[in-house]
C-alpha positions in Angstrom: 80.0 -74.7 -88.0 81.4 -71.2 -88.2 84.5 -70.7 -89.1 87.6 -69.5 -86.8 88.5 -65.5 -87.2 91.7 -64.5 -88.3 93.7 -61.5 -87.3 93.0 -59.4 -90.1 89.0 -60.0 -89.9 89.5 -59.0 -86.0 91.5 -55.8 -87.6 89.0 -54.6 -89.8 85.7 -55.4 -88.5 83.2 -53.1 -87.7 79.9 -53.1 -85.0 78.5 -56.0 -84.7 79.4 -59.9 -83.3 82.0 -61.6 -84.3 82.7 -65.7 -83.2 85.5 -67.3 -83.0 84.6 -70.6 -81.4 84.5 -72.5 -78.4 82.8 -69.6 -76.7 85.5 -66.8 -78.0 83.2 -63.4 -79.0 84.4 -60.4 -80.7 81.6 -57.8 -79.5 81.5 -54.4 -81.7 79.8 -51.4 -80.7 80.3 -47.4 -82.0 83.7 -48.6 -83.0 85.4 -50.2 -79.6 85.8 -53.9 -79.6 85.6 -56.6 -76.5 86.2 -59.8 -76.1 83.8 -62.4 -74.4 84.2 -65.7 -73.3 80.7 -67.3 -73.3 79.9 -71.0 -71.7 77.0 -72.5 -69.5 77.5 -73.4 -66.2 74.6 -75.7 -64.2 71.9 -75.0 -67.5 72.8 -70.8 -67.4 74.5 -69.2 -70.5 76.6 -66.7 -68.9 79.5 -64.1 -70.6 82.4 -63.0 -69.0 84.3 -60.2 -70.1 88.2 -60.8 -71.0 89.0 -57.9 -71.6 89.1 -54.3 -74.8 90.2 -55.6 -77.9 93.0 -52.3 -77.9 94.9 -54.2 -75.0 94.5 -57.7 -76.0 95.2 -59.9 -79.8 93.3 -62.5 -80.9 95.8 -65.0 -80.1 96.1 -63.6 -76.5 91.7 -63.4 -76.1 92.2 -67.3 -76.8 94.7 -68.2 -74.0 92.5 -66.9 -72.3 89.6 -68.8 -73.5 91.3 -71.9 -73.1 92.3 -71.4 -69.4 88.4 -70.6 -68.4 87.2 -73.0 -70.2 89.6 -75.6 -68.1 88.4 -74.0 -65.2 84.6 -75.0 -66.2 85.8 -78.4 -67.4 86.6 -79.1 -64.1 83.4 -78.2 -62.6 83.7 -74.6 -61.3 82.4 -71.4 -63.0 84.7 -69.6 -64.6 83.1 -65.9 -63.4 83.2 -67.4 -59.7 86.7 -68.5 -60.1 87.8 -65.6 -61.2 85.8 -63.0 -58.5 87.3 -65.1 -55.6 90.9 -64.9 -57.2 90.8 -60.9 -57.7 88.8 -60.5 -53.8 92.4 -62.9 -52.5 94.2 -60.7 -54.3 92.4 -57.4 -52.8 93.0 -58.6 -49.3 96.9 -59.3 -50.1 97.1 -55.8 -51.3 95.1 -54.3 -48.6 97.6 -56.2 -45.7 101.2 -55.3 -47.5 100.1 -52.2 -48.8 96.6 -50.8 -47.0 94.7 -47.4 -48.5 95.1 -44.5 -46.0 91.4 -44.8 -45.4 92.0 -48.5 -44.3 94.9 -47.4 -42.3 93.2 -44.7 -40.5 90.4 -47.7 -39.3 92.9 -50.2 -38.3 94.7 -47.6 -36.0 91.6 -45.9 -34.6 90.5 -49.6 -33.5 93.7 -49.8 -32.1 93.9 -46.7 -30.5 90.3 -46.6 -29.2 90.1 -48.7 -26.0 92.5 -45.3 -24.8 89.6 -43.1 -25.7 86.7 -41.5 -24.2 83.6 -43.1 -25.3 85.4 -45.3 -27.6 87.0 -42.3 -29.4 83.3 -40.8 -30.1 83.0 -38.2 -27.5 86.5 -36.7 -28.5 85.8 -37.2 -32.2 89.3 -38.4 -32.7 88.6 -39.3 -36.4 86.2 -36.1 -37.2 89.4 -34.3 -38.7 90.6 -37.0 -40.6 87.2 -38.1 -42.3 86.2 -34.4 -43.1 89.0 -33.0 -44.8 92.2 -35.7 -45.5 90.4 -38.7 -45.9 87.8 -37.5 -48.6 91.4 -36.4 -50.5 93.6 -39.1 -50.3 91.5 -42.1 -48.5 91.4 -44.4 -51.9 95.5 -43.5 -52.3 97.4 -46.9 -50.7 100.2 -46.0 -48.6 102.9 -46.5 -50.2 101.8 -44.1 -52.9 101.2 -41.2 -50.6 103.3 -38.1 -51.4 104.0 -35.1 -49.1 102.2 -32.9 -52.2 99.2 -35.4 -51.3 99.0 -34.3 -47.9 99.6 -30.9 -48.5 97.3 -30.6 -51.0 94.7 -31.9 -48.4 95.5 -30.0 -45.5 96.1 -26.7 -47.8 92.4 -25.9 -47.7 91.9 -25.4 -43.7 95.8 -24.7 -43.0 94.9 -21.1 -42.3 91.7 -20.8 -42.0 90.8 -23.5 -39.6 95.1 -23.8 -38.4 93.7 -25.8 -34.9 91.9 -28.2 -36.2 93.9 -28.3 -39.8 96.6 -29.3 -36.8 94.4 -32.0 -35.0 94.6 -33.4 -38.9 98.2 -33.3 -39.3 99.3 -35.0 -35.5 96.7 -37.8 -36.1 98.1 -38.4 -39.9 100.8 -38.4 -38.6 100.4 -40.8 -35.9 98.3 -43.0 -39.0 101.7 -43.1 -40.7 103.5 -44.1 -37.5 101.7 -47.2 -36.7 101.4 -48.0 -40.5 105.6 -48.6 -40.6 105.2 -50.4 -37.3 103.4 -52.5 -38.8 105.1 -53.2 -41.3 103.4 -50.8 -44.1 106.0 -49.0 -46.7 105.6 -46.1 -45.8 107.5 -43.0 -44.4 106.3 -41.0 -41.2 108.6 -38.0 -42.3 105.7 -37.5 -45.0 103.6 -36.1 -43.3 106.1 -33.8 -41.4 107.7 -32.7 -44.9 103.7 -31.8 -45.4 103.6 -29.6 -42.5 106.8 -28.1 -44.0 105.5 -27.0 -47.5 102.2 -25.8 -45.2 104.2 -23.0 -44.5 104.0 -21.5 -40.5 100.7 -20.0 -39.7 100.7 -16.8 -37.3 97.9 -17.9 -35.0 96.3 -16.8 -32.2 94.7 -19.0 -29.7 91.4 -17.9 -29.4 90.3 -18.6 -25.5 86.5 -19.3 -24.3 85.1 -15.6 -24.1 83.7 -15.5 -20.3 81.4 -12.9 -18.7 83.5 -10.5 -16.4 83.7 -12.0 -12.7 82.3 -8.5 -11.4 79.0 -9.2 -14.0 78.4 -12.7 -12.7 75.8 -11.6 -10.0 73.8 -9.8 -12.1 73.7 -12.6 -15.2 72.7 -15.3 -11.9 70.0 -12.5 -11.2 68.4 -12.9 -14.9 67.8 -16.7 -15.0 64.8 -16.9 -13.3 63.0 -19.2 -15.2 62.8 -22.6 -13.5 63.1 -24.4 -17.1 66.1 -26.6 -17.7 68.5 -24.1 -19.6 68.4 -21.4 -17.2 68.3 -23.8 -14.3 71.3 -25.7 -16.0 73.2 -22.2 -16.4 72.9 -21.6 -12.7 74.1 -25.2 -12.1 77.3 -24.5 -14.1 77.9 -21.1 -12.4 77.7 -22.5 -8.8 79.2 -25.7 -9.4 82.2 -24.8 -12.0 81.8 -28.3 -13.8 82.4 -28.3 -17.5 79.5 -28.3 -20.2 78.6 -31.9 -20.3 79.2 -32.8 -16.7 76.5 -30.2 -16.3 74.0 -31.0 -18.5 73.8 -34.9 -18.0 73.4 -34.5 -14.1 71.7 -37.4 -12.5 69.8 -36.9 -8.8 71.4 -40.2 -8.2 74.7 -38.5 -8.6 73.9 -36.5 -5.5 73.9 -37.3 -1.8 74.3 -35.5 1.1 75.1 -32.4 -0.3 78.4 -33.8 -2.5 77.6 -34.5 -6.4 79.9 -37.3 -7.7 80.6 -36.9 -11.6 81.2 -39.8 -13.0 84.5 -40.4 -15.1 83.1 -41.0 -18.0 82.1 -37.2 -18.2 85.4 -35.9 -17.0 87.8 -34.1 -19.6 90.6 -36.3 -20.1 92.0 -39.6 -21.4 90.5 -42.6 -21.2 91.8 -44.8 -17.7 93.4 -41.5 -16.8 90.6 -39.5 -15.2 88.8 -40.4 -12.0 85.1 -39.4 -10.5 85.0 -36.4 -9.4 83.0 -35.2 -6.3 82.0 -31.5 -6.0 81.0 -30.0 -2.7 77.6 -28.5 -3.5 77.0 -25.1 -1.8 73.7 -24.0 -0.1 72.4 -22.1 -3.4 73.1 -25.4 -5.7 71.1 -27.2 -3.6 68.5 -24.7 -4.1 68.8 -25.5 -7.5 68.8 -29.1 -7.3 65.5 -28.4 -5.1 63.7 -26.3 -8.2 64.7 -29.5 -10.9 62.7 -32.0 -8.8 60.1 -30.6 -9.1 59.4 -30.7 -13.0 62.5 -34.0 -13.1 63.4 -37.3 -11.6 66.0 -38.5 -13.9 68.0 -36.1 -14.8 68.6 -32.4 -13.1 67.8 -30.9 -16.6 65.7 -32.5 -18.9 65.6 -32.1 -22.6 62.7 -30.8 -24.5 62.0 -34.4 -26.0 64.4 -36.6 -24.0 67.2 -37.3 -22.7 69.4 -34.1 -20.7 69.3 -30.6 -22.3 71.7 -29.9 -25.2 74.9 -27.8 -25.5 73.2 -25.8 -28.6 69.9 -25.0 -25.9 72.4 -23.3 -23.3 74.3 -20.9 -25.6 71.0 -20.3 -27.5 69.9 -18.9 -24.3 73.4 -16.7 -23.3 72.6 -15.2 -27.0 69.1 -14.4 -26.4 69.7 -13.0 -23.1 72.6 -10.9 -24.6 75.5 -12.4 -23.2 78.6 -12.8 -24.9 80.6 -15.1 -22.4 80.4 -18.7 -23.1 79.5 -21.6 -20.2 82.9 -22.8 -20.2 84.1 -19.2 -20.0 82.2 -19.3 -16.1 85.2 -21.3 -15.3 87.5 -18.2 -16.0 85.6 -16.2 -14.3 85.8 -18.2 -10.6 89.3 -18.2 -11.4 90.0 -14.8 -12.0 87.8 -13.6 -9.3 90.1 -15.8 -6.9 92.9 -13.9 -8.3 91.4 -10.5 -7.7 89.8 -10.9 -4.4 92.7 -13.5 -2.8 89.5 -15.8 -1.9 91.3 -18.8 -1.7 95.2 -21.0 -2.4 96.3 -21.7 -5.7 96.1 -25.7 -5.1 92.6 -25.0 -4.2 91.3 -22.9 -7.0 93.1 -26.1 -9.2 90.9 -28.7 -7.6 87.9 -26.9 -7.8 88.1 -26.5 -11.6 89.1 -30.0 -11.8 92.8 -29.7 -13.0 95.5 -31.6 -12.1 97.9 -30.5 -9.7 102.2 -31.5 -10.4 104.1 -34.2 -11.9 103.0 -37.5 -12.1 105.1 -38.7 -8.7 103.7 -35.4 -6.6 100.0 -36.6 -7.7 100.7 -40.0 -6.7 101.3 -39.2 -3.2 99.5 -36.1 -2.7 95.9 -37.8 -3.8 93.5 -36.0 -1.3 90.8 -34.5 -3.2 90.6 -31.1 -0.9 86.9 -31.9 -0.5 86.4 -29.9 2.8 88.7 -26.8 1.8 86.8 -26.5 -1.4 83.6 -26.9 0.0 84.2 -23.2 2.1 85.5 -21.8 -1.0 82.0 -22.5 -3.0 79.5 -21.8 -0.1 82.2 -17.8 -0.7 81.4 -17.6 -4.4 77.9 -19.0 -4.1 77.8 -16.0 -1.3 79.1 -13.8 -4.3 77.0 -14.9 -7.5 74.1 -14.9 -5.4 74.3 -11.5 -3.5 74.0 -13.4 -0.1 76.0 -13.1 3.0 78.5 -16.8 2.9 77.2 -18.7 6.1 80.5 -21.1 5.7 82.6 -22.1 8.9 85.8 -19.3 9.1 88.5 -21.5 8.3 91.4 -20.7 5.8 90.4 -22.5 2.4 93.7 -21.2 0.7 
């Protein structure tokens, strides 16, 4: 029977193992001590770490011991016990006092159902997981410092100041629901943050769109019957943003109106409607030339699905052009600036923008379907180079 250690053995040993009894080991190696408890639990020897010899006394390594080895007296393993009390103890943490990382995922769930596509197609966390979560994500909440926030914001603050912004509002709004919800923490934070951040002078950089007098002759070039220069002509006749565009369905389209659903409308989630656009004479041209290679979708992509946002600017580059798709929006509406070709209210409409408060739009709710539809058979008349055959009614 080995004999018990004593303190001053524990003091000066060197590598090696050193037993105390009842399952008490003193494990040496290149001068750093630990102490094991080692027992056998349903015929397997198994050792469980107490703890470095620097932070704990002999006396202290056999309370320890002593209260494991109850623990298997009583049936239970010890290393079991002991993983279920420190995962309880996680969770317990993690609800009075979550990581900002946790935080951000319990407030994008809640926040999602307001979303469109479940927060995916907006990429409401793509700010927060690219440059403030990889920073201070492990930190818990309560521990979070304005310098912290700085510090992670500091890198993009002028260099990328809209989306360094998109990162601060929705940190904000993290911290927010975090003290609603009881968290300790301070929204005021996050605005001291923005504070230290310093202003930024920046300029809002628009969509770059081709010049409303060039339009004609960029319609002119895409003459190929493939999907991205079909698609291009598509979003110059029909004004729709990029992605409304591009995922066209030819069961989207009947008798001459295409109805977009909601779900590809800019906006927020229950706040947008369908949307029906009155398709001129030369769209329906175009809609023509995509059934004959299509039946799905108006513009296939190369392997599947509808063609891609990267295929349509590709092709503006390689044909030279330095406007964007979206910027073909500006162009309509500063042609119907310059040439008077139609009412404010209906210029609006056709781009898809709301039109006054929340009360005017909630009595004024006609869609100006008919006066729109004269308007684009006129511009259709002007990309194209074509005489408008539309009925001479006032569409302002």
């Amino acid at each position: 029977m080995r004999n018990k250690l004593t303190a001053i053995q524990v003091k000066n040993a060197g590598d090696g193992k050193f037993y105390d009894g009842g399952g008490l080991i003193l494990v040496r190696k290149g001068g750093v001590g630990k102490w094991v408890y080692r027992f056998s639990h349903l015929g397997r020897r198994r050792d469980m770490g107490l703890g470095p010899q620097i932070d704990m006394t002999l006396a202290e390594a056999r309370k320890q011991r002593d209260q494991w080895a109850a623990v298997l007296a009583r049936g239970d393993d010890p290393i079991s016990v002991r993983d279920a009390e420190k995962e309880n103890e996680r969770e317990a943490l993690n609800r009075i006092d979550p990581t900002f990382e946790e935080m951000v995922e319990t407030v994008f769930e809640a926040k999602k159902a307001t979303l469109r596509g479940d927060g995916t197609r907006g990429r409401w966390l793509s700010p927060l997981k690219l440059y403030v979560i990889p920073k201070i994500g492990k930190k818990r909440m309560s521990q979070l410092h304005q310098a912290d926030i700085k510090s992670a914001l500091s890198g993009i603050w002028v260099k990328k100041h809209p989306t360094a912004i998109k990162a601060y509002r929705r940190t904000k709004i993290v911290f927010e629901q975090a003290r609603l919800m009881g968290v300790d923490c301070d929204p005021f934070t996050v605005e001291a943050a923005k504070h230290m951040l310093g202003e930024v002078n920046h300029k809002v950089q628009h969509h770059r769109e081709t010049p409303w007098q060039e339009i004609p002759a960029l319609y002119e070039r895409l003459t190929d019957h493939g999907s991205s220069h079909l698609c291009l002509r598509w979003c110059i006749l029909t004004l729709v943003r990029s992605y409304g565009c591009r995922a066209a369905r030819f069961d989207e389209i009947e008798d001459g109106i295409w109805t977009v659903p909601a779900e590809r409308i800019k906006g927020r989630e229950g706040h947008v409607d369908d949307f029906r656009v009155p398709l001129s004479g030369a769209a329906q041209e175009v809609m023509s030339l995509a059934a004959e290679s299509s039946e799905e979708y108006l513009f296939p992509g190369f392997r599947k699905g509808h063609v891609s946002d990267q295929a349509l600017t590709k092709m503006l580059r390689r044909m030279g052009e330095t406007g964007t798709v979206h910027g073909f929006r500006t162009s309509f509406r500063t042609w119907v600036q310059d040439t008077d070709a139609c009412g404010f209210e209906v210029a609006e409409t056709v781009l898809g923008h709301s039109i006054g408060g929340k009360v005017e739009r909630s009595y004024a709710r006609s869609d100006l379907l008919d006066r729109r539809r004269i308007v684009m058979e006129k511009w259709a008349a002007f990309v194209t180079k074509k005489p408008a055959d539309v009925v001479k009614l006032n569409a302002g």
